[in-house]
C-alpha positions as CSV (number, residue, x, y, z in Angstrom):
1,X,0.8,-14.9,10.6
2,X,-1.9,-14.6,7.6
3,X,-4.7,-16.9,8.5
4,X,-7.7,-16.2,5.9
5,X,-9.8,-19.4,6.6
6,X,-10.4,-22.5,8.4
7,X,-10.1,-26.3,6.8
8,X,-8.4,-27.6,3.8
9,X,-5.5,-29.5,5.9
10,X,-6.7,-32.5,3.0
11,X,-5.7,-30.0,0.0
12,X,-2.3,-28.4,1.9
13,X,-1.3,-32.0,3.1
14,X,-1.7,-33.6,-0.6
15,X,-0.1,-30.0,-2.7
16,X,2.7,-30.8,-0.1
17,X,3.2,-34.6,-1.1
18,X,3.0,-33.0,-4.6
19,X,5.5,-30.6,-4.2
20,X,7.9,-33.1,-2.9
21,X,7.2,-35.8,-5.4
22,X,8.1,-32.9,-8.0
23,X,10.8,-31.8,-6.2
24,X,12.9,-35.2,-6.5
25,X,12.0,-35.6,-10.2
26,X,12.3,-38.6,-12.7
27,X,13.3,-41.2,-10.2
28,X,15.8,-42.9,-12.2
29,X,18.5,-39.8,-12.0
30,X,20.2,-39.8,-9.4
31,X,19.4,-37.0,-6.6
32,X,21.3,-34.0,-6.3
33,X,23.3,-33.6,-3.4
34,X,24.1,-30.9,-0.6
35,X,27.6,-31.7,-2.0
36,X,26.9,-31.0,-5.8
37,X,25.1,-27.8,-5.2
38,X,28.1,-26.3,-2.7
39,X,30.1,-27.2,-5.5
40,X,29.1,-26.7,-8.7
41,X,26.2,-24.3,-8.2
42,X,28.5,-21.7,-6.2
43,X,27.4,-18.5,-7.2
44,X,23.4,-19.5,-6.2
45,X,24.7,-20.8,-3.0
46,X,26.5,-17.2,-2.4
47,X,23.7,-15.4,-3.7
48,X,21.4,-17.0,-0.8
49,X,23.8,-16.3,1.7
50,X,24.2,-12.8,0.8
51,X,20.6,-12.3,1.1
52,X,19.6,-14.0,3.8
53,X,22.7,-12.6,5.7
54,X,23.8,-16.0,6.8
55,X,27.0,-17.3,5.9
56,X,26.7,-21.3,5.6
57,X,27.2,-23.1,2.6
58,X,25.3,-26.3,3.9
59,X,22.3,-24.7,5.1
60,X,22.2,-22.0,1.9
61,X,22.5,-25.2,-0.4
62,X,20.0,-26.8,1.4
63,X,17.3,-24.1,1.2
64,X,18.1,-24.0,-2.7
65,X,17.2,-27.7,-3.0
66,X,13.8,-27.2,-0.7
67,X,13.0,-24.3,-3.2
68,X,13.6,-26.3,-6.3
69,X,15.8,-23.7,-7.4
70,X,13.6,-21.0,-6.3
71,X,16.3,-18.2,-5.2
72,X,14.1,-16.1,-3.2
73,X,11.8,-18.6,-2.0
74,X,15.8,-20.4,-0.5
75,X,16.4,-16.7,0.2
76,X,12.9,-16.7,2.7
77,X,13.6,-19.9,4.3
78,X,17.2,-19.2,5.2
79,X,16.3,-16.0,6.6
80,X,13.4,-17.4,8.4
81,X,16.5,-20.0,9.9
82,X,18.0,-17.1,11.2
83,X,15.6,-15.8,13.3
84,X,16.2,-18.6,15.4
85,X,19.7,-18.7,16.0
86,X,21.0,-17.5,19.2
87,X,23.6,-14.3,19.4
88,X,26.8,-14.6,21.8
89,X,28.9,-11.5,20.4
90,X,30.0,-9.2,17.7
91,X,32.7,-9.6,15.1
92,X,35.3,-6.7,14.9
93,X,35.6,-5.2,10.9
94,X,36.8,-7.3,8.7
95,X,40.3,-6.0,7.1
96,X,40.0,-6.7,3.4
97,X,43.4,-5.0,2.7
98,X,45.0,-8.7,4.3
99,X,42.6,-10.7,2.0
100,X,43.7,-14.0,0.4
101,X,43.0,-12.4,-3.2
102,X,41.5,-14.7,-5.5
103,X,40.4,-12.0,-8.3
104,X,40.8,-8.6,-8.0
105,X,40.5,-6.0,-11.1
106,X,40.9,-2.1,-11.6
107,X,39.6,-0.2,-14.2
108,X,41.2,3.2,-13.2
109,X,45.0,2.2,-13.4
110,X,46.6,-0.6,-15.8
111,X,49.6,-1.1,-13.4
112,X,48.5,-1.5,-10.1
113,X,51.0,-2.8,-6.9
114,X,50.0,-6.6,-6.5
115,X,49.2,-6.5,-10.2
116,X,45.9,-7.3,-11.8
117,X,44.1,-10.8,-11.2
118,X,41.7,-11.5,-13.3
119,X,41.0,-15.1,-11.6
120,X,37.6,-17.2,-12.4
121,X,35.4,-14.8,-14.0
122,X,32.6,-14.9,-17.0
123,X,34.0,-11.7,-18.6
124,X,36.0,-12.7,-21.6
125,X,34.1,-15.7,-22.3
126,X,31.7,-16.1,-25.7
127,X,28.1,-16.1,-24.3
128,X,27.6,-19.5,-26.5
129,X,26.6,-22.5,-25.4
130,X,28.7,-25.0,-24.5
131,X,27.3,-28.2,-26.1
132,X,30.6,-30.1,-23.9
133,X,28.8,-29.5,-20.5
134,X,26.0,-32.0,-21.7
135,X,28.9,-34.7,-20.8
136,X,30.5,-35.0,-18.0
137,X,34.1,-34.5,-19.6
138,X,37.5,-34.1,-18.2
139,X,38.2,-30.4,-16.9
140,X,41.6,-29.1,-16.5
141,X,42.6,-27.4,-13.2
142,X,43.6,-23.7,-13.5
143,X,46.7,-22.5,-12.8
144,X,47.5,-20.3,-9.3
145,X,50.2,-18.0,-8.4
146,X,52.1,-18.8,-5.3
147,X,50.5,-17.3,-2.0
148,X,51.9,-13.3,-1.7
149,X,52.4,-12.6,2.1
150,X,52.2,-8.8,1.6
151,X,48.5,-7.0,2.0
152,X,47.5,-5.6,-1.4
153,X,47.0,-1.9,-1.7
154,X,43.6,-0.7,-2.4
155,X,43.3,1.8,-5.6
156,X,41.8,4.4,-2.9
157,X,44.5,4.4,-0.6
158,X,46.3,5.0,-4.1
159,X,44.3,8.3,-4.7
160,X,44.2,9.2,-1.0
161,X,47.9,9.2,-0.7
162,X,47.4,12.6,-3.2
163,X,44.2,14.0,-1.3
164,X,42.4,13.3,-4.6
165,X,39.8,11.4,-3.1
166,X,37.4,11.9,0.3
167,X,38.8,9.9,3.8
168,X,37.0,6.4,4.6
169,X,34.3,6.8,6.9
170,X,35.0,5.8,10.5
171,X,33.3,4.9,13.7
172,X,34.2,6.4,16.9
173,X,35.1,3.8,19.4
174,X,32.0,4.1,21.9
175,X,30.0,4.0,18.8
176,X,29.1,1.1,17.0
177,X,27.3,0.0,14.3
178,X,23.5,-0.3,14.1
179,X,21.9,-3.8,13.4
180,X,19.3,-3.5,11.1
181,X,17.5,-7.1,11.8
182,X,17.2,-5.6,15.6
183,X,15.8,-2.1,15.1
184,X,12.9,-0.6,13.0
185,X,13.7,1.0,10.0
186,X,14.0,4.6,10.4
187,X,14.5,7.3,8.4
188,X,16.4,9.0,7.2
189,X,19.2,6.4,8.2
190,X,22.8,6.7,9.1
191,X,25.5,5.2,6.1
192,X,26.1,1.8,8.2
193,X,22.4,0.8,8.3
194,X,21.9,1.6,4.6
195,X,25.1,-0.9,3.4
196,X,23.1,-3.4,5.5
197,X,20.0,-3.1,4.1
198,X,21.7,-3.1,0.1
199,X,23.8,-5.9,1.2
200,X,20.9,-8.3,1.8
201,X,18.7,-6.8,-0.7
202,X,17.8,-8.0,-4.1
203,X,20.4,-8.2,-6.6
204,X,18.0,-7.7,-9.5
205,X,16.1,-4.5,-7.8
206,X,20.0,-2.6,-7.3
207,X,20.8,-3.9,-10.6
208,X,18.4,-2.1,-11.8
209,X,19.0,1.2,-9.5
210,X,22.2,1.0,-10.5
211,X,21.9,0.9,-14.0
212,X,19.6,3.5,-13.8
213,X,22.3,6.0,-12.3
214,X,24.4,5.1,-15.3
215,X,21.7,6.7,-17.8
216,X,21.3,9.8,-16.0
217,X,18.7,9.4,-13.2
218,X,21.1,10.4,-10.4
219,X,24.3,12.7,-10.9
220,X,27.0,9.9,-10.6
221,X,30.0,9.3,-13.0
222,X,31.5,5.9,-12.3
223,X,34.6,4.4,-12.4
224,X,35.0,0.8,-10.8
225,X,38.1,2.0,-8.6
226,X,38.8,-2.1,-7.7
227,X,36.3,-5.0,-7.1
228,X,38.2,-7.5,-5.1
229,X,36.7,-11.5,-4.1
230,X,39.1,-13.3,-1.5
231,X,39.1,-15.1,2.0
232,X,39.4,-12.7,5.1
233,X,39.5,-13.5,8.8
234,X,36.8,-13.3,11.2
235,X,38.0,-12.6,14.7
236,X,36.0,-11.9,18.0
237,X,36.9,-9.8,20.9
238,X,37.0,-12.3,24.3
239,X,37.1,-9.8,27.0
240,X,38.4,-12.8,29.2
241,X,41.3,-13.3,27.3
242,X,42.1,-9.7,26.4
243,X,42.5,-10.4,23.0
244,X,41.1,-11.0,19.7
245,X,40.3,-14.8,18.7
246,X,39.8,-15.8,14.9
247,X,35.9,-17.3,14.1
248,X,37.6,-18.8,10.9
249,X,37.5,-17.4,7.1
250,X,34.7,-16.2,4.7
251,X,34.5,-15.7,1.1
252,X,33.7,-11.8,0.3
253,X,32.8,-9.4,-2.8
254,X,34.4,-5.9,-2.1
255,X,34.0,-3.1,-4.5
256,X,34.5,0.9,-4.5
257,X,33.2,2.7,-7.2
258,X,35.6,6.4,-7.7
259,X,32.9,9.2,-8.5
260,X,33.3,12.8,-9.1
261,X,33.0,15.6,-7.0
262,X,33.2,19.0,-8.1
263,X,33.8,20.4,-4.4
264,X,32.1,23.1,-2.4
265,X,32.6,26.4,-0.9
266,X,34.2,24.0,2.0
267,X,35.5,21.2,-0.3
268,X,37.7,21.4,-2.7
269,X,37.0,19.2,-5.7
270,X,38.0,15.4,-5.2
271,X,36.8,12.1,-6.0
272,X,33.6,10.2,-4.0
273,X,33.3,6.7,-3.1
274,X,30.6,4.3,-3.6
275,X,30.6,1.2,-1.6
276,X,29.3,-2.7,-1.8
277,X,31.0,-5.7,0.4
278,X,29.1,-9.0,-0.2
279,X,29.1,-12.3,1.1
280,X,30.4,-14.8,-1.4
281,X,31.3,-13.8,-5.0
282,X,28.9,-11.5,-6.2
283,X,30.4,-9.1,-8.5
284,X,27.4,-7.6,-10.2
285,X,26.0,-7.3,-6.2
286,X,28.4,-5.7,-4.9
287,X,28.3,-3.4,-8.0
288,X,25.2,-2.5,-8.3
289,X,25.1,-1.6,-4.6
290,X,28.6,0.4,-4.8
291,X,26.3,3.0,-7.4
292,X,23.1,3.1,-5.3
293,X,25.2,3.7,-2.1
294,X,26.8,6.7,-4.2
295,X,23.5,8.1,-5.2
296,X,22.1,7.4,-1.6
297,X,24.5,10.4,-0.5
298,X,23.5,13.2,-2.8
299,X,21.7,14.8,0.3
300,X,25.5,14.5,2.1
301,X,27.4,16.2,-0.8
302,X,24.7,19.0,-1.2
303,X,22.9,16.9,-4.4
304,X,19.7,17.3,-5.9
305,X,17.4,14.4,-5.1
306,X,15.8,14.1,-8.4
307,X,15.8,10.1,-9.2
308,X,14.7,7.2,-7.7
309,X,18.3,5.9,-6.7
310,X,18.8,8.9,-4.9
311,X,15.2,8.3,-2.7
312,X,16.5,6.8,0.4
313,X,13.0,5.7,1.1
314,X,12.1,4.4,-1.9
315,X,15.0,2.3,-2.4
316,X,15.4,1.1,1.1
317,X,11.7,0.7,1.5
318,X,11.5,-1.6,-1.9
319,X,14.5,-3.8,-1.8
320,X,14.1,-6.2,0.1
321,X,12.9,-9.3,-2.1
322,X,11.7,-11.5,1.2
323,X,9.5,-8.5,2.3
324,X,8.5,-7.9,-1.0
325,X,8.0,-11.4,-2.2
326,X,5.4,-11.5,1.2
327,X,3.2,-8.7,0.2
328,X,3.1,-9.9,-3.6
329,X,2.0,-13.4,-2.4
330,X,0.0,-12.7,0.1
331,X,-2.5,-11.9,-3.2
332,X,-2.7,-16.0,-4.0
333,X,-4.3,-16.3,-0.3
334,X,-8.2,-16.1,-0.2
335,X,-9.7,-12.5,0.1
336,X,-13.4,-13.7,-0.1
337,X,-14.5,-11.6,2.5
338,X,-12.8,-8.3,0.9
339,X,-13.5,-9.3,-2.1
340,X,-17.1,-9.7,-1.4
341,X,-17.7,-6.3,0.2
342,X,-16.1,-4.5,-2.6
343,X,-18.2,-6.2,-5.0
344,X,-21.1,-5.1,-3.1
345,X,-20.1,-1.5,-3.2
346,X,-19.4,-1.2,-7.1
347,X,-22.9,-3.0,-7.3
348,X,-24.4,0.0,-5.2
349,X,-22.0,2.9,-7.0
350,X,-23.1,1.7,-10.3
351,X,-26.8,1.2,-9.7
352,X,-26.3,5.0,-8.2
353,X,-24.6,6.0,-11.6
354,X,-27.6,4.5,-13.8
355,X,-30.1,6.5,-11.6
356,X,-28.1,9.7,-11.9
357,X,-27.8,9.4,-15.8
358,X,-31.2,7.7,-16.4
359,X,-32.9,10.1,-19.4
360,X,-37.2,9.8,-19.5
361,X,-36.6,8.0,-22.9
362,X,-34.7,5.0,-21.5
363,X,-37.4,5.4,-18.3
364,X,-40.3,4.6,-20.9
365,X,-38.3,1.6,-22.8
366,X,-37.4,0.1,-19.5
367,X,-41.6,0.5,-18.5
368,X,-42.2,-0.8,-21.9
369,X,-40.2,-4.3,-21.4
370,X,-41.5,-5.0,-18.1
């Protein structure tokens, strides 16, 4: 904990009364609700969740209220929740290919088995404002396609059937996956811990990353292979019961980005993958994070690491937006102390800097004025 000084409880105590007085707002609107924010501000509520790497609605809508709409500020006080829940087990892998698909969109083959499904998406609407939203109007309900009870093929199994693209990665069964939130960071890191730390890192920072990869600063050459957003299954091993039991149903973001691959003396040339799974719906996450796990592995495929994308360090170092948000911030806290000491040395550097270029002329008009 940062403790710069003593006193001011008066001050905290009365900016805290002011923070709550603002928070509520012109009295005479009604408050927003838990309720309201789950529903109508979804994709803030996901984006919380995502990264504060806690999956509940309730509490994630909750920390967005307490911010006032701050997202990382909700983002810090979820993930601060966290640290104080207790753990009683591990989930086993989620199997997307059985998700409930809600949306799910390919732009390397037109016809694809299960079809495309476009569902509830900002990407062929006019960015205009919609003057209508100002009233609370009358919305029709969309239409939905009768529940399919066949798994829907990814696009890579597609290309694997053909050996045109490189084998999923895989665990072996005494070996399992690190947990970033219980070990140091390390480098340079194995492929599991690096999804982890992009999955709960800031959307904006591997938006940028990733866009970055797209204008040359990394040899990638993208093609979204499928970005899929459904409900999947969460079971749980119970060694007592020799058998799997399901935890219940989460909303995910899946995407695999197909890259090239021109092969090696040991590979022959085949498409790469690129890989982003998100909680919630969070396309441009799980995007952006499918390209900055592709450039992450240049040093695998025998790459140049020439951009920042490609830095494992750099990017795993940086992305985090709750331990970045507390270094930043950390600046508003006194540094009187500091502050003063380094004031007293620029004092002393300069008045060694005058003595050093002091010429006799400005000697004698110096003696002159005193």
């Amino acid at each position: 904990m940062y403790v710069a000084v003593k006193g001011g409880e008066t001050a905290i105590a009365n900016a805290h009364r002011l923070l709550a007085d603002r928070r509520r707002g012109d009295r005479s609107l009604p408050a927003i609700s838990n309720e309201q924010v789950i529903e109508q501000l979804a994709l803030a509520v996901d984006r919380v969740m995502a990264e504060a790497s806690l999956y509940d609605r309730t509490l994630a809508a909750l920390a967005f209220r307490q911010a006032r709409g701050d997202m990382i500020e909700a983002i810090f006080l979820l993930r601060a929740y966290r640290t104080t829940l207790p753990r009683f087990g591990t989930s086993r892998p989620i199997d997307t290919a059985a998700m409930l698909v809600e949306r799910r969109v390919s732009a390397t083959y037109k016809d694809l088995p299960g079809g495309q499904l476009l569902g509830p998406t900002f990407d062929y609407t006019h960015r205009l404002l919609d003057p209508s939203l100002l009233d609370d109007g009358a919305v029709e309900e969309g239409e939905r396609r009768e529940e399919g009870g066949d798994d829907v093929m990814r696009v890579s199994d597609i290309l694997a059937q053909e050996g045109l693209i490189e084998g999923d990665g895989t665990l072996l069964d005494d070996e399992g996956g690190g947990d970033l939130t219980r070990e140091p960071m390390e480098f340079p890191m194995s492929r599991d811990l690096r999804l982890q730390a992009l999955a709960r890192g800031d959307e904006g920072f591997l938006l940028a990353l990733g866009y970055s990869t797209q204008r040359g600063y990394g040899r990638t050459h993208p093609f979204t292979g499928e970005i899929r957003i459904g409900e999947v299954e969460i079971e749980i091993e119970v060694p007592e019961l020799g058998h799997a039991v399901s935890l219940g149903e989460i909303r995910v973001t899946e995407c695999q980005m197909v890259n090239q691959f021109k092969g090696s003396a040991k590979v022959p040339p085949q498409f790469t993958r690129g890989y982003g799974l998100v909680f919630g719906q969070s396309e441009r996450k799980a995007m952006s994070m499918s390209l900055v796990d592709r450039a992450l592995r240049a040093k695998e495929f025998g790459e140049d690491i020439v951009a920042p994308a490609q830095d494992e360090e750099f990017v795993l170092s940086h992305c985090d937006n709750v331990q970045a948000t507390g270094f930043v911030e950390h600046l508003k806290l006194p540094h009187y102390v500091d502050f003063q000491a380094e004031l007293g040395l620029v004092r002393r550097m300069r008045a060694e800097y005058e003595a050093a270029n002091a010429t006799p002329e400005s000697s004698e008009k110096k003696e002159a004025a005193e």
